[in-house]
VEXLUM-723043 format. One record per residue: residue in three letters; x, y, z of N, C-alpha, C, O, CB in turn. Coordinates in pm, whole numbers, plus 32768, in hexadecimal, padded with zeros to 4 digits. Atoms other than C-alpha are relative to their C-alpha. Last residue first. Glycine has a CB too. Example, Ala and Ser with C-alpha at 12.3 -4.5 7.8 and 13.67 -1.06 7.14 Angstrom:
# residues 2
SER7FAE7F897FFA85577F9682CA7FB3806D80497FE680DC805A8029802E7F72
ALA80597F89800084CE7E3E830C805A8078800080C2807680427F9D8003807D
//
This chain:
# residues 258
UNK7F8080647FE4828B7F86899F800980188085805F7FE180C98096801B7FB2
UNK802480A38002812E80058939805C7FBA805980377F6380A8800E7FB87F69
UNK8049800D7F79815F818989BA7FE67F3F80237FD47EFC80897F5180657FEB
UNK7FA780037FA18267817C88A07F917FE2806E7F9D7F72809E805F8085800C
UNK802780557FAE8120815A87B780947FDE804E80AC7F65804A7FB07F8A7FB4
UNK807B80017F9A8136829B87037FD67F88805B7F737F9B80A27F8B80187FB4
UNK80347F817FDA827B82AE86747F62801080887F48802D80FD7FD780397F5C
UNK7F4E800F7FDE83058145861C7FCB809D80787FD180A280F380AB80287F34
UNK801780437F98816D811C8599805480298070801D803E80DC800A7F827FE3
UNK808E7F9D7F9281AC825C84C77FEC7F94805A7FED7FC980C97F4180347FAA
UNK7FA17F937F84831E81CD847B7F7E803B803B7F73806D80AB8081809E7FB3
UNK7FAF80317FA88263807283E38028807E805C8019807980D680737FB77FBA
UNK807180167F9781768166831C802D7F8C80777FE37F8280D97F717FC87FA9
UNK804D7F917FC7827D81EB827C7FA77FDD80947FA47FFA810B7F99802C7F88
UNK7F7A80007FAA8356809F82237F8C8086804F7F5F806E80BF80CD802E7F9E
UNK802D80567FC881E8803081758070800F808C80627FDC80FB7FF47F7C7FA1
UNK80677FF97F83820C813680D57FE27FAC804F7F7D7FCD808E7F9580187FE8
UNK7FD87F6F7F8A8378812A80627F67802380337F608061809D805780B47FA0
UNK7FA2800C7FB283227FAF80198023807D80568032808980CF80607FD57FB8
UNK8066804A7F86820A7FD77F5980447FFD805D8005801880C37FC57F707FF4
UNK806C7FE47FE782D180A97E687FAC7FDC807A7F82802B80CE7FD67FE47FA8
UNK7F917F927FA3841080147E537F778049801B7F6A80398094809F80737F9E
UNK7FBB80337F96835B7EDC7DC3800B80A980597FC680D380B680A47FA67FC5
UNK807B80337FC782817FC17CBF804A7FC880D7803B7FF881477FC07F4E7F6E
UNK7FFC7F887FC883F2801D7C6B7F78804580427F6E80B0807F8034804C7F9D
UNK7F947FE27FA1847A7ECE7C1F7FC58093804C7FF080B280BB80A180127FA6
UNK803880377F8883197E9A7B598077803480708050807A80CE7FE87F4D7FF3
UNK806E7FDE7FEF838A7FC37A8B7FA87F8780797F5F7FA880D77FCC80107F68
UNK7FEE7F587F8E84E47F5F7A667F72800C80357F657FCB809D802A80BC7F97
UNK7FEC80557F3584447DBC7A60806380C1800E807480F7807C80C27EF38024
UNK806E80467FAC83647E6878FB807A7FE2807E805F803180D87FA57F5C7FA6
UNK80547FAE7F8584907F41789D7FB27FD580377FB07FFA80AD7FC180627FED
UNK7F8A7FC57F8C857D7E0F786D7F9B8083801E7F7C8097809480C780347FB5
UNK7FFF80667F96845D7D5F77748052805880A980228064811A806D7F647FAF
UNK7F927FB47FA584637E7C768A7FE77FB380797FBB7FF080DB7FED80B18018
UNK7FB780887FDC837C7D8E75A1808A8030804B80F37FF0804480247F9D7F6B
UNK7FAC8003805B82D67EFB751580987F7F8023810D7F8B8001802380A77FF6
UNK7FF87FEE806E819F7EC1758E80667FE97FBB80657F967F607FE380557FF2
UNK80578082803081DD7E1A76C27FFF80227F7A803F7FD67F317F607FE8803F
UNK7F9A8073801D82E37F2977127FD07F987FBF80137F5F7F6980397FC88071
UNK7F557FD880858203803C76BE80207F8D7FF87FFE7F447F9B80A980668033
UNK80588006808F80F87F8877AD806E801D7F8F80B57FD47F4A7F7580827FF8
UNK7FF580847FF381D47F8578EF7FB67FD97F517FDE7F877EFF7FA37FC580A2
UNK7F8580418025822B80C778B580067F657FCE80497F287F7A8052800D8074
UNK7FEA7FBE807680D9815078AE807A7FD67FB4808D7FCE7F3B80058087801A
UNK808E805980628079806179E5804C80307F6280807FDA7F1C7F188062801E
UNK7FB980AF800C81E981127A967F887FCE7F997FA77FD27F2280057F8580C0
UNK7FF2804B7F81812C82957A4D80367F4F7FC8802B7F127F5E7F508008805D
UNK7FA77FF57F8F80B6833679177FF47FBB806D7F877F8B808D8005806B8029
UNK7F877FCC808F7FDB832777B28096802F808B80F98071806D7FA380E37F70
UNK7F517FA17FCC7EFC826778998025802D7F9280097FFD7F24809B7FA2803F
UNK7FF47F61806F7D9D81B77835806B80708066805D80BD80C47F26806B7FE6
UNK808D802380387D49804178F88011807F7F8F7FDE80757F1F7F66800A8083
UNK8003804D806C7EB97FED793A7F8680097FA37F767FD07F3780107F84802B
UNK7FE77FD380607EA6813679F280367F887FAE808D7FA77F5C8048806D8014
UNK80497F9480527D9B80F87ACE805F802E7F7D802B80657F1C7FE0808A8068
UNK8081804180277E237F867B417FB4807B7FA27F7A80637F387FA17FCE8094
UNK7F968062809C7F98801F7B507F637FCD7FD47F4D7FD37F5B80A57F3A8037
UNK7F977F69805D7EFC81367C7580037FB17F3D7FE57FD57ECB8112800A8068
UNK80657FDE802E7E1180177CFF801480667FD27FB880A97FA27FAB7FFD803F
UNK8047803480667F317F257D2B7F9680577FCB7F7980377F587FCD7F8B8025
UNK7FA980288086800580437DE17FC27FBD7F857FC47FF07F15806B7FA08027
UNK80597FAB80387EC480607EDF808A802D7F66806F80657EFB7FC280948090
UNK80747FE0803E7EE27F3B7F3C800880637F927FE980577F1C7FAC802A805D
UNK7FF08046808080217F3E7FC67FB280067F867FD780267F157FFD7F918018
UNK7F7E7FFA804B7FD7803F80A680307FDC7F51804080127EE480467FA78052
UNK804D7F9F802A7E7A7FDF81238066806A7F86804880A57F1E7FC9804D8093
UNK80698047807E7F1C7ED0818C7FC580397F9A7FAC80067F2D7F927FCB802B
UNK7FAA803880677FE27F8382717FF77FBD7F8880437FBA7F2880377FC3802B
UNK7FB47FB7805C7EDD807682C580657FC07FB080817FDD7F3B803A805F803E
UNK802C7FF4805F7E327F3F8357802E805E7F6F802C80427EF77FA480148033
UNK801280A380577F117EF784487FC880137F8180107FFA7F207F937F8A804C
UNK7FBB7FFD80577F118066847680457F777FDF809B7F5F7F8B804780618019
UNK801D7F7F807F7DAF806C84C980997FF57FDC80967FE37F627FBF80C6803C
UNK802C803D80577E2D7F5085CC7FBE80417F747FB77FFE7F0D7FB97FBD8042
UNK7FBB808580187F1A7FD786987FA77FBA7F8A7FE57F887F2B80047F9E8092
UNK7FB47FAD807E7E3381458661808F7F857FFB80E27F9A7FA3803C80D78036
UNK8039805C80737CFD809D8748807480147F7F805A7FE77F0F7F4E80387FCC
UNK802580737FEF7D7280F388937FEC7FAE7F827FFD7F357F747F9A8008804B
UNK7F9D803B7FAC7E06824D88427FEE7F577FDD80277F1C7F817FE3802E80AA
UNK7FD37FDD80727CC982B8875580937FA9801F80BB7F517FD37FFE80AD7FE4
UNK80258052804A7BD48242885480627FDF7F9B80657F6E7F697F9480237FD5
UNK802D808E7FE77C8482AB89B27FCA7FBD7F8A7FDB7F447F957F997FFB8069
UNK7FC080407F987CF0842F89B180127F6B7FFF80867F4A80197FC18022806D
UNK7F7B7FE27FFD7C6A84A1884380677F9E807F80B87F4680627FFD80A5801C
UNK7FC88003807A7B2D8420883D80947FCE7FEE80CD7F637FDA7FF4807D7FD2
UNK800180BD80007AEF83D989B6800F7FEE7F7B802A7F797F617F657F9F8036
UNK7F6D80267FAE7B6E857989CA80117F617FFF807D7F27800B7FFF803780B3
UNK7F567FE980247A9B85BB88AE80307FCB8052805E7F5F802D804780857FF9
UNK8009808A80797944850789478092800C7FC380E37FAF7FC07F7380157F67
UNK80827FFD8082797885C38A7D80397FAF7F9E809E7F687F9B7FD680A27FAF
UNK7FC47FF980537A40853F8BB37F81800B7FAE7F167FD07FB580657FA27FF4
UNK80817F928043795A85608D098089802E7F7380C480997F817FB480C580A0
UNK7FBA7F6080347A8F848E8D9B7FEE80997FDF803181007FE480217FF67FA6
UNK7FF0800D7F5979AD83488E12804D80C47FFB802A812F802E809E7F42804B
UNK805E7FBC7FD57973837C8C967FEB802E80947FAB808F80BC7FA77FC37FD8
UNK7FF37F6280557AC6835B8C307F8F803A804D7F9680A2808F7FE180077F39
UNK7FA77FCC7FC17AB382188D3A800180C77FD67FFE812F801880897F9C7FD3
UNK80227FF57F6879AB81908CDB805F80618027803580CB8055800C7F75805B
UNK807E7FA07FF77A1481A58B877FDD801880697FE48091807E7F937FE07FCB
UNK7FA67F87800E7B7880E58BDC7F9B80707FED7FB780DD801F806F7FF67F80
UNK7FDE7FA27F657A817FF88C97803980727FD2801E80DB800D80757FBB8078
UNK80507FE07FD779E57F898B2A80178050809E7FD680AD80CC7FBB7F977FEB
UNK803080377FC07AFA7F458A747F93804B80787FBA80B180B080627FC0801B
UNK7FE67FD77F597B807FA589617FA47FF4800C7F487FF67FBB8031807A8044
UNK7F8E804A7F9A7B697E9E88498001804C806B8007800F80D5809A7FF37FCC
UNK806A80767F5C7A217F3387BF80647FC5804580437F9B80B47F867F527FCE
UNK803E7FEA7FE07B14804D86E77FB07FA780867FB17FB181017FE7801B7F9F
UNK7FA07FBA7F867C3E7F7586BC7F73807080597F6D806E80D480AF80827F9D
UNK7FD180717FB47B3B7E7485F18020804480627FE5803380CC80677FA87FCF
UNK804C80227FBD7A7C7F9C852780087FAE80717FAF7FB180C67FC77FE37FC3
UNK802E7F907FB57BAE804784D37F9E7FCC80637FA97FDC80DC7FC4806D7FA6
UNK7F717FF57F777C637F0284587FD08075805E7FFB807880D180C2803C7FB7
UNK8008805D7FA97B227ECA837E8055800D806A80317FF480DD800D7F937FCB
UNK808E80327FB27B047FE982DE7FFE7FC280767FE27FEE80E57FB87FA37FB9
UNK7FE77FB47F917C75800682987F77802080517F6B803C80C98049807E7FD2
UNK7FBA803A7F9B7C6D7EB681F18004808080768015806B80EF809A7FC77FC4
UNK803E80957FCD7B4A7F23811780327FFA80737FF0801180D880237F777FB1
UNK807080067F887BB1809580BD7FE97F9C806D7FE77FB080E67F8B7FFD7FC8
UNK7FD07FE07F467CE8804E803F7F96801980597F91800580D3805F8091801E
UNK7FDA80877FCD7C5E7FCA7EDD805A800180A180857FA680E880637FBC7F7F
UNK807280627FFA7B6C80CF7EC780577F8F802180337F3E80767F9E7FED7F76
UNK80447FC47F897C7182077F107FAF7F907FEE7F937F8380657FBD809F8005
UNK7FA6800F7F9A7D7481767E117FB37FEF80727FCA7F9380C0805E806A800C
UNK801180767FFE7C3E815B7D1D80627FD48054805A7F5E80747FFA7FCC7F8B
UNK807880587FDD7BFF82C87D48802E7F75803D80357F6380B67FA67FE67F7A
UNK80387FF57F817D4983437D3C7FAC7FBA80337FBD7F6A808F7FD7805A8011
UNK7F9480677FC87D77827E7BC77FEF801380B87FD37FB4810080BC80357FBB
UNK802680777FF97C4383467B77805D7FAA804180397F6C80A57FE37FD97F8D
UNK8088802A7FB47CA584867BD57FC37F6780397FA67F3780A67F9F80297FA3
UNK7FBC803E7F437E1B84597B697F7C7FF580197F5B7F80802E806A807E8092
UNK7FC67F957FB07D6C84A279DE80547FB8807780767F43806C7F898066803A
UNK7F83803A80097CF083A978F8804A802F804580B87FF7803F80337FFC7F9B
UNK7F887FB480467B8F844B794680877FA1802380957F698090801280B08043
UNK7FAF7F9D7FD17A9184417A788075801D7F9780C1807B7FAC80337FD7808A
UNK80557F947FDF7974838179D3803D80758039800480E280397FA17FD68056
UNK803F7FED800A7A2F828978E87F9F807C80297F6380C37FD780067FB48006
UNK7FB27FA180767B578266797B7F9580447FE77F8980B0802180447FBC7F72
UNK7FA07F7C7F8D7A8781F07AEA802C80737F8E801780EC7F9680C37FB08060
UNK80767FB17FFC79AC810B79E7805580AA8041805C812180227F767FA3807C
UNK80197FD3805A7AE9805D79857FB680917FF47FD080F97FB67FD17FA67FD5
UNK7FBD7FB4801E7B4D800D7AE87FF480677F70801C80DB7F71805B7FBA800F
UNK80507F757FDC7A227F827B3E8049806F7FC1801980D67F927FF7802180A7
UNK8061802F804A7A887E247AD67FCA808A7FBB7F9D80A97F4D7F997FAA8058
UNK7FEB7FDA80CC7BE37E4B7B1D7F897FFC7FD27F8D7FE87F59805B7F847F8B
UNK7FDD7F4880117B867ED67C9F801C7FBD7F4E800180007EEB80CB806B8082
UNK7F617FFB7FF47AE57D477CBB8009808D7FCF7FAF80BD7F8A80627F887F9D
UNK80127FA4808B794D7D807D1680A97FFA7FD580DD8059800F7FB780C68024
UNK802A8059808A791D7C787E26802980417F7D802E7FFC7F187F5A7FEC7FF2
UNK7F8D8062801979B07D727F1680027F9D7FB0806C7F7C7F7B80217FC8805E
UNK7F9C7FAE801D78B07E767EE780797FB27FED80C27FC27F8C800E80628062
UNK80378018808577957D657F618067803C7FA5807E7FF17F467F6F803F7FEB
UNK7FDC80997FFE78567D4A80D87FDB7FF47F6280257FA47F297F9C7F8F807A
UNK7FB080037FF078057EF580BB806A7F727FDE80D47F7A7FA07FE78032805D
UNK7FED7FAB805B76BE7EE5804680A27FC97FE580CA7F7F7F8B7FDF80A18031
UNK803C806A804876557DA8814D804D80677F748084801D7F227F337FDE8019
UNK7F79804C803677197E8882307FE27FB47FB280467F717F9A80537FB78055
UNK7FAA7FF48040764D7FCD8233804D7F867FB4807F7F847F43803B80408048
UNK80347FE4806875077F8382D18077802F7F5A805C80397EE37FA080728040
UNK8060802D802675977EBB83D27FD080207F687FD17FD07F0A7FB58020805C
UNK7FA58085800D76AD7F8284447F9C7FC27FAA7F9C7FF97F3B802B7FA18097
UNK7FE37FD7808A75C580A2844B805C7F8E7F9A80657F747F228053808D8011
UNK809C7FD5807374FF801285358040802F7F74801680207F017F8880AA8047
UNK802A8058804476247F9F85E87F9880057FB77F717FAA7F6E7FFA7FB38038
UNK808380107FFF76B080E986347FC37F757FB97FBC7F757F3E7FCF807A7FC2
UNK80547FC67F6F77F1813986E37F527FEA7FCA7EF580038017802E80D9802B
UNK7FD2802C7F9278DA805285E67FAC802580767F9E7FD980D6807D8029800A
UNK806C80A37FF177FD80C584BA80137FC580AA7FB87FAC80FA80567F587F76
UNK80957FFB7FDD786D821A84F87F9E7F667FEE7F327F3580107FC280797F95
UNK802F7FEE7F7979CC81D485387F61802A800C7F2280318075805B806C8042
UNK7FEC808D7FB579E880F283EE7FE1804D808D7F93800F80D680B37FA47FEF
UNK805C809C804C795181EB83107FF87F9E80807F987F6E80BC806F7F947F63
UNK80647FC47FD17A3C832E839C7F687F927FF67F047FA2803C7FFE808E7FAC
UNK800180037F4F7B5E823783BB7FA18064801C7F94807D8094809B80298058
UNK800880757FE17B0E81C982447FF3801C806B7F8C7FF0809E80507FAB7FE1
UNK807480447FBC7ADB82F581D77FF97FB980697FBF7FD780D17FCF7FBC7FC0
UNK809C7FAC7FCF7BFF83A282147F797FC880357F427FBF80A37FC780467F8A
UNK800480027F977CE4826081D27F9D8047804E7F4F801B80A2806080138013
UNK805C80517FE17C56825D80937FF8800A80877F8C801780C280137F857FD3
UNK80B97FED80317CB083C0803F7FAF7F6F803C7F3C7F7380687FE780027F1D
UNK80347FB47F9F7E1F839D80DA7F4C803080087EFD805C805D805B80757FF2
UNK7FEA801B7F717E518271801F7FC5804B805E7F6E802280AB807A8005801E
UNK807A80407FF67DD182F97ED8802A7FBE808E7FCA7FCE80D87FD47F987F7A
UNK80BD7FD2805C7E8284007ECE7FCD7FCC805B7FAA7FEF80CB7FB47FB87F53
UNK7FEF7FCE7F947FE783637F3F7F72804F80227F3F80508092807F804F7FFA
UNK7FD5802E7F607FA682737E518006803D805F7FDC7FFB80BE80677FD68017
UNK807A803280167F5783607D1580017FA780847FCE7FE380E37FED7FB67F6E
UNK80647F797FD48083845C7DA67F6C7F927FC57F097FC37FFB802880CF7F85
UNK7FFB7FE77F80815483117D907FA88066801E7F6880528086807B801A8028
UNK8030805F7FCA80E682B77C197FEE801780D17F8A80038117806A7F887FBE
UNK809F7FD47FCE8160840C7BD67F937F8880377F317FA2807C7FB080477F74
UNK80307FC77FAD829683F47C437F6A80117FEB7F108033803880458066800E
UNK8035802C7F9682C982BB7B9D7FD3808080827F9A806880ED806B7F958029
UNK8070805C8017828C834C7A567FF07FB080977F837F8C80C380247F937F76
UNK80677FB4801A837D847E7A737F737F9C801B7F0C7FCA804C8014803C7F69
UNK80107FC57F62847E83E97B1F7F69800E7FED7F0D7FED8039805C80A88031
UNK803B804C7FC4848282D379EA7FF4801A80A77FE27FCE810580387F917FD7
UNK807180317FEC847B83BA790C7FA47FA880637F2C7F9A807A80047FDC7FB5
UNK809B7FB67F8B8562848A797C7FB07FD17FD97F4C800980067FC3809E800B
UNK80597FA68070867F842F78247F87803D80697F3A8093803E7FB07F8D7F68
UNK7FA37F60802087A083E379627FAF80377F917FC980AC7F7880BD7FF27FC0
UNK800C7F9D7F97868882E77A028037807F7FC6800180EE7FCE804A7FD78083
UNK80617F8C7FB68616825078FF801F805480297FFD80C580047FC17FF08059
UNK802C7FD28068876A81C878837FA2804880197FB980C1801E7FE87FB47FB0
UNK7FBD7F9F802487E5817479AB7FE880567FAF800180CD7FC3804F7FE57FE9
UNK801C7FC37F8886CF808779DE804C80688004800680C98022800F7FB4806F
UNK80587FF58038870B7FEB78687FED805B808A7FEC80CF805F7FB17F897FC4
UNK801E7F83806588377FBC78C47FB280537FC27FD580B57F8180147FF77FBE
UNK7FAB7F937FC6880B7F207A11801680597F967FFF80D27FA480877FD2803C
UNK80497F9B7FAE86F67E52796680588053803C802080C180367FAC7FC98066
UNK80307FD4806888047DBF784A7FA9808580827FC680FB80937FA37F797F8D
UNK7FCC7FA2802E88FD7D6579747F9080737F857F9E80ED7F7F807F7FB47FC8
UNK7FFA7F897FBF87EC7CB57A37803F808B7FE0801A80FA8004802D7FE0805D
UNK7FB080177F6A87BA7BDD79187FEC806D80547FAC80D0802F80A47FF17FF8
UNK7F737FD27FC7866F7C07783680667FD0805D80407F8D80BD7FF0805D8032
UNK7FD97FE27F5B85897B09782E8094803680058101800680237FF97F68806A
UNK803C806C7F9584937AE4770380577FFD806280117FE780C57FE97F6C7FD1
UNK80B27FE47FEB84E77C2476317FB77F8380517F427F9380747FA680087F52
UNK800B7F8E7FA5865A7BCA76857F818043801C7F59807380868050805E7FD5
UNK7FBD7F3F802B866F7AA775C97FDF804680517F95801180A37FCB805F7F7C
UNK805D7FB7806186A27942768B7FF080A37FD7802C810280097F887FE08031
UNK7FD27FDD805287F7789B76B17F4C802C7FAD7F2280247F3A80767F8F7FCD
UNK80A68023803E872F778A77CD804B80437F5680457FF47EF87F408087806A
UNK803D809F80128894779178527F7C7FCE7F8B7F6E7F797F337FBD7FDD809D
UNK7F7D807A8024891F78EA78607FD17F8A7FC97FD07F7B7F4F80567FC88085
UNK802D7FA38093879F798F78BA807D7FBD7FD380607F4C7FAA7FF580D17FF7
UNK80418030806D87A0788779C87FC8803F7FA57F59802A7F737FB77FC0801B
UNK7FFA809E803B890278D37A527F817FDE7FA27F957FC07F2C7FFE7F898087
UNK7F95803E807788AF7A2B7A667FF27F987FA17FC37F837F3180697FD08036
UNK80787FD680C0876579F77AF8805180307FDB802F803B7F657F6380737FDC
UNK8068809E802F883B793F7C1A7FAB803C7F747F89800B7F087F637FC480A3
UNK7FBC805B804B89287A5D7C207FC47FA17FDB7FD47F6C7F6D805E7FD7802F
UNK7FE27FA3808088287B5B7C7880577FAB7FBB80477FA67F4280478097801B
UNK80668025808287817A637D6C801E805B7F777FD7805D7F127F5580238031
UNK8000808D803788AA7A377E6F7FA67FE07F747FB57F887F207FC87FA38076
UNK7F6A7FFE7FE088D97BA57ED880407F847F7E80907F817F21801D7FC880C6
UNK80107FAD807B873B7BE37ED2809C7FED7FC2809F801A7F507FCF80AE8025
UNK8045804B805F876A7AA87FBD8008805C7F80802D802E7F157F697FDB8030
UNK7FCA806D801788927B32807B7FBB7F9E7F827FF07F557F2E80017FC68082
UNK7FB17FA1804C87D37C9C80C780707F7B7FA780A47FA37F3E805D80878080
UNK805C7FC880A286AF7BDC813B806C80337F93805D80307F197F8580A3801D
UNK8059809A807E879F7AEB820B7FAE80487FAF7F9F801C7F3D7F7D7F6E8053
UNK7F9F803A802288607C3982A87FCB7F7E7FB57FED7F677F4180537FF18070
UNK7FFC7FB8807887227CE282F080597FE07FAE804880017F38800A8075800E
UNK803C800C804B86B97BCC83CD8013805D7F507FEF80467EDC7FA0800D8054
UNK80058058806687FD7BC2846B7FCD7FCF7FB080007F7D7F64800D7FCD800B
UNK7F6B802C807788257D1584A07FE97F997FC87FDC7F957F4E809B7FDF803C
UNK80227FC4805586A27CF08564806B800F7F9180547FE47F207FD180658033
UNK806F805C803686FA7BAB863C7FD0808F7F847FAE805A7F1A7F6C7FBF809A
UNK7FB88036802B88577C9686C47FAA7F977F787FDE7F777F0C80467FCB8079
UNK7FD57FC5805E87927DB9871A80407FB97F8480497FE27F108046804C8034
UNK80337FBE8076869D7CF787D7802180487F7B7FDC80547F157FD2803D8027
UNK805480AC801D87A17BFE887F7FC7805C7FAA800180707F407F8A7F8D8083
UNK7F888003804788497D9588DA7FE57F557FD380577F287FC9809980308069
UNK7FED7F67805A871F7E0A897B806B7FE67FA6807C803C7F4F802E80928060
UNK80AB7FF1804E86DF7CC08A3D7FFA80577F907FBB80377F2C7F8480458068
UNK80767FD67FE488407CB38AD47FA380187FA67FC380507F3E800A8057803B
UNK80097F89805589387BB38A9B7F7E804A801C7F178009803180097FD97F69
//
């Protein structure tokens, strides 16, 4: 069988066992909501959350709230990322700065985003601002680092070479750093992804009157058990369609890989 068609066949069948398990685990937490015979404010069935999910959706609240969680994610993603690959490629070309920076930087990570998170409400407002923010701090890190790695990873002849070329600093930017080092920057983006979902739900568990966090709270309050796993269910779907994103930008820009 040929190579191209082994590959097509090993990917179906992976999607075919994820799609089998989610397949297999809706009846199983059936059965042990059936069995155990506990109330519904401690573990809904699947049927209760499907109603309850229906329910949102046809009153718009629950477009309304996860869209905005997504515009706080999509924010703060694109804001950390900013830095981060303007941060991480200037450390990457200067060890002096490297130096004087990363003790800050390595110290920043000690600090957990719930700690800070308060302060964030606090000085920017209950607003998206803040929630942005703390998207953009907790994506920074990993995309830091993935910049700084793909960055020093190319290799020292491929410079030679640009330069052998009389290539200016743009063209070894653009042509050779950005190329070379963008397998692994979007390693990091992927991460950077997920992330940055927790630091959406992290700002608005801290002071929301909107978004999934906002939901997630209601429900707690008012023992609406079935919107808390809608609202996580839709956290899920969340990370996932970015995380599917930044899969097709690899799919996209690193053909030259294969």
């Amino acid at each position: 069988m040929p190579r191209p068609y082994e590959k097509i066949m090993k990917t179906s069948l992976s999607r075919l066992l994820g799609l089998l398990s989610i397949l297999l685990f809706i009846p199983l937490w059936e059965l042990i909501v059936r069995a155990s015979d506990l109330p519904k404010f401690i573990l809904p069935s699947p049927a209760d959350v499907w109603t309850r999910f229906i329910k949102a959706l046809n009153d718009g609240s629950l477009i309304y709230h996860t869209s905005i969680t997504f515009i706080e994610v999509l924010l703060g993603l694109l804001l950390g990322t900013l830095f981060a690959t303007i941060v991480g490629y200037m450390l990457a070309k200067s060890k002096t700065l490297e130096k004087i920076l990363s003790p800050y930087l390595v110290a920043s990570q000690a600090i957990p985003i719930v700690a800070i998170a308060p302060l964030l409400v606090i000085w920017l407002g209950d607003g998206i601002l803040s929630k942005v923010v703390i998207c953009a701090l907790i994506v920074f890190f990993p995309v830091l680092i993935n910049t700084i790695v793909g960055v020093r990873a190319v290799s020292a002849p491929l410079y030679d070479l640009m330069n052998s070329l009389r290539a200016n600093r743009f063209q070894i930017l653009f042509k050779l750093e950005i190329p070379a080092s963008l397998p692994v920057l979007l390693g990091g983006l992927r991460i950077g992804a997920t992330l940055s979902v927790i630091g959406a739900i992290v700002g608005e568990l801290v002071d929301a009157e909107q978004g999934l966090g906002f939901l997630l709270q209601l429900g707690d309050f008012q023992y609406d058990t079935s919107m808390v796993f809608v609202a996580v269910f839709m956290l899920i779907v969340l990370a996932l369609l970015l995380y599917g994103i930044v899969t097709l930008l690899e799919r996209r820009f690193l053909k030259w890989m294969k």
